[in-house]
LOPA-866926 format. One record per residue: x, y, z of N, C-alpha, C in turn. Coordinates in steps of 0.001 Angstrom, whole numbers, plus 500000, padded with zeros to 6 digits. Each point is the difference from the previous one (the first is absolute). Layout:
BEGIN
ATOM/X/Y/Z/X/Y/Z/X/Y/Z
...
# end
This chain:
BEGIN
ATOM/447054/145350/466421/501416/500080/499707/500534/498626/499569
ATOM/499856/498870/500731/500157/498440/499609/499551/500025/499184
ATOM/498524/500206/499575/499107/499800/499024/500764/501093/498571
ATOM/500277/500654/500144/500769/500474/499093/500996/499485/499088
ATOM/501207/499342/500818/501026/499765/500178/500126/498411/499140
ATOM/498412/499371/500384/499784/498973/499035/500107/499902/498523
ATOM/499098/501408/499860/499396/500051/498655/501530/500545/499151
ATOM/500607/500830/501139/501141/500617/499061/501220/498767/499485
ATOM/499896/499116/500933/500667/498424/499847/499723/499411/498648
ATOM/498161/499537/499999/500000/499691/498935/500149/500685/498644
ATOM/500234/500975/500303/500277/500688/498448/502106/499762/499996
ATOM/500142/499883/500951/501430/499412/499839/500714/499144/499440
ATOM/498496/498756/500785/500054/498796/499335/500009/499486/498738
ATOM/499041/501052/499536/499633/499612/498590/500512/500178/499166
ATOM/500559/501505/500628/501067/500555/499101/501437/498825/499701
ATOM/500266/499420/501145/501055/498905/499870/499450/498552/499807
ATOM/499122/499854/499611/499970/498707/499376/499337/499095/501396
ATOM/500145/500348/500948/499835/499297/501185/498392/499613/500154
ATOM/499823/499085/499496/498307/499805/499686/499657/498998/501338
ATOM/500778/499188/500567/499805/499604/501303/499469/501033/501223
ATOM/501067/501054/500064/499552/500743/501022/499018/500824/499447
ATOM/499973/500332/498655/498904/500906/499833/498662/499090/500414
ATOM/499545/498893/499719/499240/498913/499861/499435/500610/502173
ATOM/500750/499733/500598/499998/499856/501352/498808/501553/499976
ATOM/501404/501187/499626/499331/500841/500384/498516/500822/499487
ATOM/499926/499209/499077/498476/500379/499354/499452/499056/500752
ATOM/500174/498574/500657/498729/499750/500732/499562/500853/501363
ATOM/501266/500737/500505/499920/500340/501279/499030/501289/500013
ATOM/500266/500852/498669/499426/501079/499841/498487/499535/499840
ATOM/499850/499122/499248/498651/499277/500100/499329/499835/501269
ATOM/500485/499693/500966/499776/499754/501273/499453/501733/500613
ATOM/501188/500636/499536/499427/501111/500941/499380/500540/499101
ATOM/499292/499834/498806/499232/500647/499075/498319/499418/500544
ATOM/499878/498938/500306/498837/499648/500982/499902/500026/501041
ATOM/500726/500654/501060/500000/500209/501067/499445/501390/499967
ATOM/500800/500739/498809/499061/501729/500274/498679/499531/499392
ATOM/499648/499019/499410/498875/500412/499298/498619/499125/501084
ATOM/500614/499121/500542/499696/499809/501250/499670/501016/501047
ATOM/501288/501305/500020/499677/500976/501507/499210/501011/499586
ATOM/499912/500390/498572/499313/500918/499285/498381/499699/500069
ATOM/499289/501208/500415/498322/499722/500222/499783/499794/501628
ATOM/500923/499830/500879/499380/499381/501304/501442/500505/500790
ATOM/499755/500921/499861/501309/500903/501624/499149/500897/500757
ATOM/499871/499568/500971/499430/500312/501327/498023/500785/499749
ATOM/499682/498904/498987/497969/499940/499762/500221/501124/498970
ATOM/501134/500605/499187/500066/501283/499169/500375/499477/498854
ATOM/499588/500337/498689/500189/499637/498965/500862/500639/499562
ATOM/501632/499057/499582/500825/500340/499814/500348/500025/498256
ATOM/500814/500610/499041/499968/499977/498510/501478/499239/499908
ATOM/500381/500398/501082/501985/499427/499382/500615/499738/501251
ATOM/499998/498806/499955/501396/499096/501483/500695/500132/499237
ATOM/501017/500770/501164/501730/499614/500056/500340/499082/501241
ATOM/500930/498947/499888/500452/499318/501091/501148/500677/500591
ATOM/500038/500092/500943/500776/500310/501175/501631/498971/499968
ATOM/500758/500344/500207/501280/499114/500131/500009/498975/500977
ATOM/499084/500243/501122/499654/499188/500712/499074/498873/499469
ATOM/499037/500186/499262/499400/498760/499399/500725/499594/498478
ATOM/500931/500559/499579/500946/499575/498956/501027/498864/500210
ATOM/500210/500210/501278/500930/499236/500566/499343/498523/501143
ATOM/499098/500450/499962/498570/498997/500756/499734/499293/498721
ATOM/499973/500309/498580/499700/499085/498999/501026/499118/499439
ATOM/501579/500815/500366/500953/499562/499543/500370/498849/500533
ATOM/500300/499827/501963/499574/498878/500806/499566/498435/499398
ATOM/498663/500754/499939/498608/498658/499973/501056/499312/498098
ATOM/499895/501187/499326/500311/499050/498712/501707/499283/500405
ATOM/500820/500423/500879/501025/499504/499977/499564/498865/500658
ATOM/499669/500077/501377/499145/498566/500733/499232/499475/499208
ATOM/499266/499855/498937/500219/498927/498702/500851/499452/499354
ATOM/500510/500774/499653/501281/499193/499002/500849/499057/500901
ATOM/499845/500886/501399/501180/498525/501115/498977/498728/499840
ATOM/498684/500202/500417/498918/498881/500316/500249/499087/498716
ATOM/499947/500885/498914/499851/498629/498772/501053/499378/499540
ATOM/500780/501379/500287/501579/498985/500118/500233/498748/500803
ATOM/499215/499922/501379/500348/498819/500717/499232/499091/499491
ATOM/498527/499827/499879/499729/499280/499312/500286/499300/498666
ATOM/500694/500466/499086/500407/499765/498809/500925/499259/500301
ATOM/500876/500513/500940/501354/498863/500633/500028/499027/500070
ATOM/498367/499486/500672/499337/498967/501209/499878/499220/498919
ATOM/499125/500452/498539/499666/499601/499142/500758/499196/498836
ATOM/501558/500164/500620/501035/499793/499128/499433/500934/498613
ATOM/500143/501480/500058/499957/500343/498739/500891/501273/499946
ATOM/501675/499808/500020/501258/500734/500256/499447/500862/499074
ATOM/499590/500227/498980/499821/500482/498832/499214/501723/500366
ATOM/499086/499761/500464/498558/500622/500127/501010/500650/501693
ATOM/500117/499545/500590/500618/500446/501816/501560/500921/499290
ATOM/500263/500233/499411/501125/500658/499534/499590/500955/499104
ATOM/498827/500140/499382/499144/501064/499265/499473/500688/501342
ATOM/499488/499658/500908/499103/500519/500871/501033/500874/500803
ATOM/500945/499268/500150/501501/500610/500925/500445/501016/499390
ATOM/499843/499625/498362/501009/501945/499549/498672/500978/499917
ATOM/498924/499531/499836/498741/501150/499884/500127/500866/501647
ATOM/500273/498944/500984/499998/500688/501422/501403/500680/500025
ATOM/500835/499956/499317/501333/500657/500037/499584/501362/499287
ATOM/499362/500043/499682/499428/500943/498891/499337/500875/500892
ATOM/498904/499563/500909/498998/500864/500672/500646/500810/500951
ATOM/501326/498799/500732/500881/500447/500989/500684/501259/500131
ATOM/500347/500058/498592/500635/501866/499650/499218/500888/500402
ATOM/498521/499646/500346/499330/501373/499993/499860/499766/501340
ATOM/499944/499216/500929/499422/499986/501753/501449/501062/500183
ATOM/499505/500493/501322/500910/500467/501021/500694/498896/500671
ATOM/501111/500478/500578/501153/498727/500407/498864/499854/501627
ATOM/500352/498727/499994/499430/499577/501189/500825/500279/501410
ATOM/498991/499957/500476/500610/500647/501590/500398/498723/500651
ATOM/501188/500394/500562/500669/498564/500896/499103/500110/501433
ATOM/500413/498537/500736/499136/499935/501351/500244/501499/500896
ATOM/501281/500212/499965/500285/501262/500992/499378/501513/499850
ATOM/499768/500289/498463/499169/500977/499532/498874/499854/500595
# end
């Protein structure tokens, strides 16, 4: 359904000119395009023809790539390179639309 919701984005994107976010979301799809091809062949010793990811590992990929873009963002900072840490910041603004809202301490 996330995984959906991407692809229907970037055709949004493209449609509007928005080649930044489209840019984002073709790498992400990339991401989960080797992840099935990764889970495909090896689910539980049975030879599988076609992974689908689960929303649960859609959102497990979405994470890890957002916890990049913070990581290189800080470094780039460190690096004095405002330039590159403000690219990394709107790509994670980007990924952010698709996580679920985070749960506060009391949840």
């Amino acid at each position: 359904m996330i995984q959906q919701k991407i692809k229907d984005d970037l055709i949004d994107f493209l449609k509007a000119g928005k080649s930044f976010e489209a840019g984002v979301l073709r790498l992400i799809l990339s991401v989960f395009k080797n992840k099935e091809i990764e889970k495909k062949g090896r689910q539980d010793g049975n030879l599988v023809q076609e992974a689908i990811l689960t929303d649960e590992e859609v959102v497990d990929i979405l994470i890890k790539e957002a916890k990049k873009r913070k990581e290189a963002a800080d470094i780039y900072k460190k690096g004095d390179r405002e330039d590159l840490a403000e690219k990394e910041m709107k790509e994670l603004g980007v990924i952010k639309k698709y996580l679920p809202e985070e749960l506060s301490a009391e949840e």
